[in-house]
C-alpha positions in Angstrom: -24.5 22.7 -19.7 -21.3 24.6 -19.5 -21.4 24.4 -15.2 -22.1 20.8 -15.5 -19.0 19.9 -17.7 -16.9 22.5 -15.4 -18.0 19.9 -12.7 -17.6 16.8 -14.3 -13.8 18.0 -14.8 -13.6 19.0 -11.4 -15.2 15.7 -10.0 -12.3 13.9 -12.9 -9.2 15.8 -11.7 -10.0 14.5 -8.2 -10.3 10.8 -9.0 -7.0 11.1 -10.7 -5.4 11.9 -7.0 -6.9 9.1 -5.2 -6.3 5.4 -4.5 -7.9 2.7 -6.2 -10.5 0.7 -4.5 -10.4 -3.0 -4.8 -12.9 -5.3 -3.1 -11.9 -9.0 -3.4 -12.9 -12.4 -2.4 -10.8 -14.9 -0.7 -11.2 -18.4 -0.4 -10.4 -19.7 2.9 -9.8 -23.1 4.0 -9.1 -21.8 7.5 -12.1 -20.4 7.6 -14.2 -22.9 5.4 -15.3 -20.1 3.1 -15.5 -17.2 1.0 -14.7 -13.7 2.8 -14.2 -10.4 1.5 -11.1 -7.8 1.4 -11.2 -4.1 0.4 -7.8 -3.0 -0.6 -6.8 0.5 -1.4 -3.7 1.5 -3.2 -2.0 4.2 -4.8 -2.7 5.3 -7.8 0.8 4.6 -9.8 2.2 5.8 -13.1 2.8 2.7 -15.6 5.4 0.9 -14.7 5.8 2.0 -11.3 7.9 -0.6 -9.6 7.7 1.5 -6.4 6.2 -0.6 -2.8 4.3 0.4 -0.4 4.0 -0.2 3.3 0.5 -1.4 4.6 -2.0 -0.8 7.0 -4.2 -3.5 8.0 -7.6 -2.1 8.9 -10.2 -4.1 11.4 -13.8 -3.4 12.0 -15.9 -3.3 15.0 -18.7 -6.0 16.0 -22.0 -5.8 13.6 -19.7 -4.2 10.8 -17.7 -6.0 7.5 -15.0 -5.4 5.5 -16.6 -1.9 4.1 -17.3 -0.5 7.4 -13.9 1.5 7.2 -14.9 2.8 3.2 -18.3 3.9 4.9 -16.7 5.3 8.0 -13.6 6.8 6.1 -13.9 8.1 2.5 -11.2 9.4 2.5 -9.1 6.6 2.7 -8.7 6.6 -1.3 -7.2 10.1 -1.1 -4.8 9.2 1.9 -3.8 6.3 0.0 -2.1 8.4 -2.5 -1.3 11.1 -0.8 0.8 9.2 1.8 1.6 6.1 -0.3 0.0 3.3 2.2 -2.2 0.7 1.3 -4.8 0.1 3.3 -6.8 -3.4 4.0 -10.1 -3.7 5.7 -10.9 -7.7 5.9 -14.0 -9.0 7.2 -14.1 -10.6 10.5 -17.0 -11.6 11.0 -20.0 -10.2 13.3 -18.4 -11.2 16.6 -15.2 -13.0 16.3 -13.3 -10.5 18.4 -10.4 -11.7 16.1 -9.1 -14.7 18.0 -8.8 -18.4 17.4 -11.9 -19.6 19.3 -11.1 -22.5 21.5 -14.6 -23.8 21.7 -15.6 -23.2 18.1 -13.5 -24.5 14.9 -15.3 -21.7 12.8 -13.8 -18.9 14.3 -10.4 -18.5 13.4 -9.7 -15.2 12.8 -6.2 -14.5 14.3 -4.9 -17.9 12.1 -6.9 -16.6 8.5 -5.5 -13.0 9.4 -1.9 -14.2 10.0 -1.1 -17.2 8.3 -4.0 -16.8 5.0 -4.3 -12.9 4.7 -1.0 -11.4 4.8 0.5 -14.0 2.6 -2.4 -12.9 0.3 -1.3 -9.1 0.2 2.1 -9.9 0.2 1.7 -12.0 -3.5 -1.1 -10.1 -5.0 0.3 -6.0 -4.3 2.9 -4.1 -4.2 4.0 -4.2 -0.5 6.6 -4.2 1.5 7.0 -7.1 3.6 8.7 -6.5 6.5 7.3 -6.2 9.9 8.4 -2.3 9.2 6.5 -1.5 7.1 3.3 -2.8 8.4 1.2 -1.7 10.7 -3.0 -2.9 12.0 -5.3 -0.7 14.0 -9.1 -1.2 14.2 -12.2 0.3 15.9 -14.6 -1.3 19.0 -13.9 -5.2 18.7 -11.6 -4.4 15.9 -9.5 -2.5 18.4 -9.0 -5.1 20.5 -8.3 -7.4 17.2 -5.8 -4.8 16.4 -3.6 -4.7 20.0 -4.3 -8.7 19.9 -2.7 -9.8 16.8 0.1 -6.4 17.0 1.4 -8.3 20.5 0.8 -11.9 19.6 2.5 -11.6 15.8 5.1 -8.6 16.5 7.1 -10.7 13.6 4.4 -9.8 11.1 3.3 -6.1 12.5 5.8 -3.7 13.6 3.3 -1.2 15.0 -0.5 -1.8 16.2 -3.1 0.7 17.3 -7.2 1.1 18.6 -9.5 3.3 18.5 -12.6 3.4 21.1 -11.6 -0.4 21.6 -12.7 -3.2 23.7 -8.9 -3.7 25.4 -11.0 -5.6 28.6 -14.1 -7.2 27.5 -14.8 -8.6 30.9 -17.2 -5.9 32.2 -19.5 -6.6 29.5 -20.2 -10.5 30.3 -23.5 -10.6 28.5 -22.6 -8.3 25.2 -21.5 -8.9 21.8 -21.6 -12.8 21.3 -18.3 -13.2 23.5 -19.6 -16.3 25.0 -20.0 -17.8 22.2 -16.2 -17.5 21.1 -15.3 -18.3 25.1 -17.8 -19.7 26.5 -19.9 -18.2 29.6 -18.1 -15.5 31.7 -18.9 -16.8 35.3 -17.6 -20.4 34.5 -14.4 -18.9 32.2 -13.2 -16.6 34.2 -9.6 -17.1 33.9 -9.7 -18.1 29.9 -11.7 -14.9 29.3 -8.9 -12.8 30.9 -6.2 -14.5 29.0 -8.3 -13.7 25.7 -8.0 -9.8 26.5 -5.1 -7.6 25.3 -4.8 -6.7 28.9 -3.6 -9.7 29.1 -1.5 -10.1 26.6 0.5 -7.1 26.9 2.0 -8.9 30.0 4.0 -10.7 27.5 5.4 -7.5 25.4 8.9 -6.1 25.7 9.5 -2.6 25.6 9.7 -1.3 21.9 9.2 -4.4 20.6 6.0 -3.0 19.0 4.9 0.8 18.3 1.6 1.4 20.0 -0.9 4.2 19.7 -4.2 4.3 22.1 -7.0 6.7 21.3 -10.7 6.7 23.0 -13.1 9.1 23.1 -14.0 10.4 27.1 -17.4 9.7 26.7 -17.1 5.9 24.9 -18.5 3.1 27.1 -14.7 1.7 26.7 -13.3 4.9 28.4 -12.7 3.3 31.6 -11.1 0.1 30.3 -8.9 2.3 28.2 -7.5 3.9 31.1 -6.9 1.0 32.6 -4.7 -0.5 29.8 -2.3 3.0 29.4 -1.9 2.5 33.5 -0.8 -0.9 32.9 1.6 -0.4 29.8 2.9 2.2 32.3 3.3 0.5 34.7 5.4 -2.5 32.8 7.6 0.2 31.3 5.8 -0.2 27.8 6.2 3.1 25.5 3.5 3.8 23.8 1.1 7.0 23.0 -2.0 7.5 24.1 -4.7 10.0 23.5 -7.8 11.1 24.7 -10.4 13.1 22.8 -14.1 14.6 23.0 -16.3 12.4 21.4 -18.2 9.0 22.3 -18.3 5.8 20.7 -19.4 7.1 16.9 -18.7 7.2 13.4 -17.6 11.0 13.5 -15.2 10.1 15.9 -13.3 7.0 14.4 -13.6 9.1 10.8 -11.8 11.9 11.8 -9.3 10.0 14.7 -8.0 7.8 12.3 -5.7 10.3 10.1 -4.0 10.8 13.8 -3.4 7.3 13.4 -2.3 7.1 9.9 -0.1 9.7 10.2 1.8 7.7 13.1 1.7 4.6 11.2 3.6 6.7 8.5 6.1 8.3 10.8 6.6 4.6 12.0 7.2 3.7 8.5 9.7 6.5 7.5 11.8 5.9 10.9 12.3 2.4 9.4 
């Protein structure tokens, strides 16, 4: 009895040091319905008028908004420690987080933008600069991640991806692409404007903080490469990383408190 009160206070004293966990549902008229947030935020001492910066959190294809809970325990415990909140929306099973132009009902980058960040903004503690908030994402939510950094520098200051899928074009058949862009062979050029190989044609150096990471055994290895050779080419800074490790869950658990950790240097510089 006496060990499992000792561990009772033990398993206590460290929910007292983490974040709280919020899952929430949001009404979307962007989207035409209901969809689901986890928040985490620092634990805070009553009356704590402090504000935090945030990290915007995107999952890959197949996953939801709890994939980076799952994935990343301890998410709560950074939350505190570094005083970041975290979001992980859902976006959906395939929406590669764009604004479809040949279906209505995928409108991710819009509900992300113009319904989500509002949402955050009125509802926590945040601050809501473009400095103090930063998006990354694994797989499809890499390339979400890179997408909406470059296309919305106004609304994120810094943007990463891990193991993401920066060039979807070599993988014409997977993932439901064609059903946000229509079929590759007959969309060629729209399907390249849709990448964040693309898009990063239209950056200016320094204009957003960017961090790269893939594993050298991912599937997306090779289109990762591709995408540091071109922000090298255009003069883009940016930090890139590669690690052992394929396209898993041990990987993106353990890469992203790299990631974290430069979101918060990012965050203190500004």
């Amino acid at each position: 009895m006496k060990k499992i009160l000792i561990a009772l206070l033990i398993l206590i004293g460290l929910d007292a040091y983490a974040g709280k966990v919020d899952t929430l549902q949001i009404e979307s008229l962007l989207l035409k319905k209901t969809t689901k947030v986890v928040v985490i935020t620092p634990s805070a001492d009553n009356n704590n008028a402090e504000r935090y910066p945030v990290v915007y959190l995107l999952h890959g294809y197949g996953g939801n908004y709890a994939q980076w809970s799952k994935i990343s325990p301890q998410l709560a415990k950074t939350a505190d420690d570094l005083k970041i909140i975290f979001v992980c929306p859902d976006g959906g099973k395939g929406s590669w987080y764009f604004d479809s132009p040949i279906d209505s009902t995928i409108r991710y980058e819009s509900y992300i933008t113009k319904e989500l960040v509002p949402y955050i903004d009125a509802k926590f503690p945040t601050k809501a600069t473009s400095k103090s908030r930063a998006i990354t994402g694994l797989s499809m939510g890499g390339h979400g991640a890179m997408y909406l950094g470059i296309r919305h520098s106004d609304l994120f200051g810094a943007a990463g991806s891990t193991s993401g899928g920066v060039d979807f074009r070599p993988f014409p058949k997977n993932w439901d692409i064609k059903n946000a862009l229509g079929e590759f062979e007959a969309n060629k050029e729209r399907w390249f404007d849709y990448t964040v190989m693309h898009q990063v044609e239209s950056l200016t150096n320094n204009q957003l903080a960017i961090i790269i990471d893939c594993g050298v055994d991912d599937f997306f290895m090779p289109v990762n490469r591709a995408l540091h050779e071109k922000l090298l080419q255009l003069k883009i800074n940016h930090d890139y990383i590669e690690r052992p490790g394929a396209h898993t869950y041990n990987y993106w658990s353990s890469n992203i408190d790299y990631q974290i950790m430069y979101f918060k240097k990012f965050f203190e510089r500004n």
